[in-house]
N, C-alpha and C positions, 0 to 999 in steps of 0.2 A: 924693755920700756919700764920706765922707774911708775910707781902711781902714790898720790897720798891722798890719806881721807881728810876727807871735809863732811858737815852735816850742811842740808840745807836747811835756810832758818824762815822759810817758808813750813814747812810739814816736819821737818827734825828729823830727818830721813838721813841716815850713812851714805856718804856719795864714794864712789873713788874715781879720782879725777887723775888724766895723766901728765907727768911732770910737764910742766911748760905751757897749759892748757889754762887759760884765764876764766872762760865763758864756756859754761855746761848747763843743758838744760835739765831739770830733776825727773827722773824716771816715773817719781811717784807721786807729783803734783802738776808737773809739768810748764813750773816757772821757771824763768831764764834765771841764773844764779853767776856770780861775776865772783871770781877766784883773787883775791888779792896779795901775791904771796907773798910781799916786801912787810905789808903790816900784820898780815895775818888774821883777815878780817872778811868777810862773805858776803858780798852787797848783795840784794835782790831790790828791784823798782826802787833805788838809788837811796834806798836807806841801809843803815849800817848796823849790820850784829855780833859782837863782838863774840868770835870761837863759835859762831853759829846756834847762838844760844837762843831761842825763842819766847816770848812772855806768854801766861795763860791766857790773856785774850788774842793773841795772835793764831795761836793756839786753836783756840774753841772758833773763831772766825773762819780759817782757812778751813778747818773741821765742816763747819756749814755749809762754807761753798759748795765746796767738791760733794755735799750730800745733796743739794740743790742740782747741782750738773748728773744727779744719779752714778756716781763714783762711789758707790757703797764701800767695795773694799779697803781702797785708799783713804775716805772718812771713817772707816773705824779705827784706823790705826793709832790717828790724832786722838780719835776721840779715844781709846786707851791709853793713850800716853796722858792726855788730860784725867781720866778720872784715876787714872793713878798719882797723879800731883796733888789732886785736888777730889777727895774722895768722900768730899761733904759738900759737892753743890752738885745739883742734878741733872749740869747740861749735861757732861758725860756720859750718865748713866743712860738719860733720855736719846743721846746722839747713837750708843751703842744697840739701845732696842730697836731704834727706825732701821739700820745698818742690818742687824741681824735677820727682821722679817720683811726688809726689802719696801720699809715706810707700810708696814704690818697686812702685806696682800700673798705670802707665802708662810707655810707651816711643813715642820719637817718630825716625823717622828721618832728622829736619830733622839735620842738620850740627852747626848753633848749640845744638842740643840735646844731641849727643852731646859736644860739645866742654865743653860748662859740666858735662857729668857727667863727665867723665873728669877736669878740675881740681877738681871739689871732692872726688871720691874720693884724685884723689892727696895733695890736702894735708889729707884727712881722715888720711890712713896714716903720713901725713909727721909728725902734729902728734900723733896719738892715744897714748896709751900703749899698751901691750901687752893690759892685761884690758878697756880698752874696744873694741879693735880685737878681741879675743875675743867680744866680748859681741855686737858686731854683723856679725861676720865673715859667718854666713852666712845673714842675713836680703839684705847687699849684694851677698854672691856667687851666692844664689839669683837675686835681679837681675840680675845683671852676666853670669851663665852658667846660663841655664835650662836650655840643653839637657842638659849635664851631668847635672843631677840628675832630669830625663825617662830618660837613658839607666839610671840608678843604681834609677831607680825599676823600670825594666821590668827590667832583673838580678835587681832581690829580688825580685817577682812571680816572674819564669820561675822563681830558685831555689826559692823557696816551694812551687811546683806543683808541680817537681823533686819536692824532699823529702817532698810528701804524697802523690806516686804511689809512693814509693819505701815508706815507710813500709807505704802501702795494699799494696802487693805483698810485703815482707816477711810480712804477717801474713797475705797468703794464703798464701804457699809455706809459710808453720809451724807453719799449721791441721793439726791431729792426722785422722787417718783414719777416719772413720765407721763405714768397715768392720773395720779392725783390731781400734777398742776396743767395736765390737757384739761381734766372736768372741770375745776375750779377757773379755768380762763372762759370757757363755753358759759355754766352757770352763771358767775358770779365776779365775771373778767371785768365787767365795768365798773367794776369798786376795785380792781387792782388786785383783790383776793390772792390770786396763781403769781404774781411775781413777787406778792409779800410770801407767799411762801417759798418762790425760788430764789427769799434773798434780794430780789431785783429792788431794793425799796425806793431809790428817788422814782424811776419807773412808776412802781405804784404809787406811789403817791400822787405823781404827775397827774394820774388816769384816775385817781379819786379824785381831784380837783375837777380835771376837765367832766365829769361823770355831773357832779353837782355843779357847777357853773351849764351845763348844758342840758339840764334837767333829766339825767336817764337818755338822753338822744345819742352818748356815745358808748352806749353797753356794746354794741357792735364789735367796736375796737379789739376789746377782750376777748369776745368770743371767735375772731377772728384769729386771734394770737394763740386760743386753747385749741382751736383745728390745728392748726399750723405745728404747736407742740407733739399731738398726737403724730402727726403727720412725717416728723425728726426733722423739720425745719429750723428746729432751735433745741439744742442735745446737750448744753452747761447751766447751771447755774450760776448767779451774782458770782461767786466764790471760784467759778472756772471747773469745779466738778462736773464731771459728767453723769444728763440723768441716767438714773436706771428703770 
C-alpha cells in the first residue's frame, strides 16, 4: 500500500495518508482534512492552503483552542512551532508555560522541568508588554513563589484575629457600669441622669422634660428604670454594649 505525506494546515502536523484516500481525519487536532491530489492542495472547513502551509495566527488560534479543551500536549506543540517562527511575541512563550505546568496547578522537580519553566517565563517577560505582564503577574508569581503568599496569608489571618480581639476588648473596657446607672436611675432617674450616662440621650432628655413640665411627679419613672437596671432587665447601652 503506496502512502504520501501531507501536513495538516489546521496544527502543521505530518500526516501520512494512503494512496487514494481523500478524507482523513488529523491524529493530532483532530480536524477533518480533505486530500486533494489533482491540485495538490489540503482543504480543512472548506478553505484552501496551499502545500498545507499554515499563517501565524491560525497557528496561535488552533494553539488556543485545544489548550481551552485541556489538550496540553497537542497545544504545546503549535505553540513551539509558533514561538519558533515568531520568537519576539509572547503568546508562544505564554501558550508554552500554561502547557508545561498544566495552566500552573502542577510542579515537578525533574531539572528538564524546571529549566523549560524558567526560559519560557523569562522570554515570556522579555517579549510581554507591560499590562499583559500585569494581568498575569500573579497568577505566575503565585506559581513561581507559593511560599510567599502562605507567609502573607497567615499575617492577615493573625492580624485579623489581632484586630477582633482587640476590637472585642475595646468594647468590654467601655461597657458603662450596671452599678453606677442602677444608683443614678434610683437617685437622680427623674432628671434623666442614668440614661445620659448610658448614652440613652433622647431618652433622657424626654424624662428631663417630662420631669419639669410635671413638677418632680415623675421621678418615679427613673427610679423605676434604676431597679429594673440593677435587676438585668436592661443589660446595653445607647451604643449596644453590654453593661458590666
Amino acid at each position: 500500500m503506496k502512502f504520501i505525506s501531507a501536513k495538516c494546515p489546521n496544527c502543521n502536523a505530518d500526516l501520512q495518508v494512503k494512496d487514494g484516500i481523500t478524507n482523513i481525519k488529523c491524529e493530532y487536532c483532530g480536524k477533518n482534512v480533505i486530500i486533494d491530489d489533482e491540485s495538490h492542495k489540503i482543504k480543512i472547513n472548506g478553505k484552501v492552503s496551499i502545500e498545507g502551509v499554515q499563517t501565524d495566527k491560525e497557528l496561535i488560534d488552533n494553539a488556543n483552542e485545544l489548550l481551552d479543551m485541556g489538550e496540553y500536549i497537542k497545544a504545546k506543540k503549535l505553540f513551539e512551532k509558533f514561538s519558533t517562527n515568531n520568537p519576539n511575541k509572547y503568546q508562544g512563550w505564554l501558550g508554552l508555560l500554561i502547557c508545561r505546568t498544566r495552566n500552573f496547578t502542577i510542579k515537578d522537580n525533574n531539572i528538564l522541568f524546571e529549566n523549560d519553566i524558567e526560559k519560557y517565563y523569562k522570554f515570556f517577560l522579555r517579549t510581554a508588554d507591560e499590562e499583559t505582564k500585569n494581568t498575569y503577574f500573579e497568577k505566575i508569581d503565585r506559581y513561581m513563589n507559593p511560599q510567599k503568599y502562605i507567609e502573607e496569608n497567615t499575617e492577615t489571618t493573625n492580624d485579623k484575629n489581632t484586630n477582633n480581639k482587640n476590637v472585642k476588648a475595646k468594647k468590654e473596657s467601655t461597657g458603662k457600669s450596671r452599678v453606677t446607672a442602677g444608683l443614678l436611675g434610683i437617685f437622680l432617674g427623674g432628671l434623666g441622669i442614668h440614661n445620659f450616662y448610658l448614652e440613652k440621650n433622647k431618652l433622657a432628655i424626654i424624662q428631663l422634660v417630662v420631669f419639669i413640665l410635671s413638677c418632680g411627679i415623675s421621678f418615679l419613672w427613673g427610679t423605676i428604670e434604676g431597679i429594673v437596671i440593677l435587676a438585668g432587665g436592661i443589660n446595653t447601652d445607647g451604643n449596644g454594649n453590654p453593661l458590666v
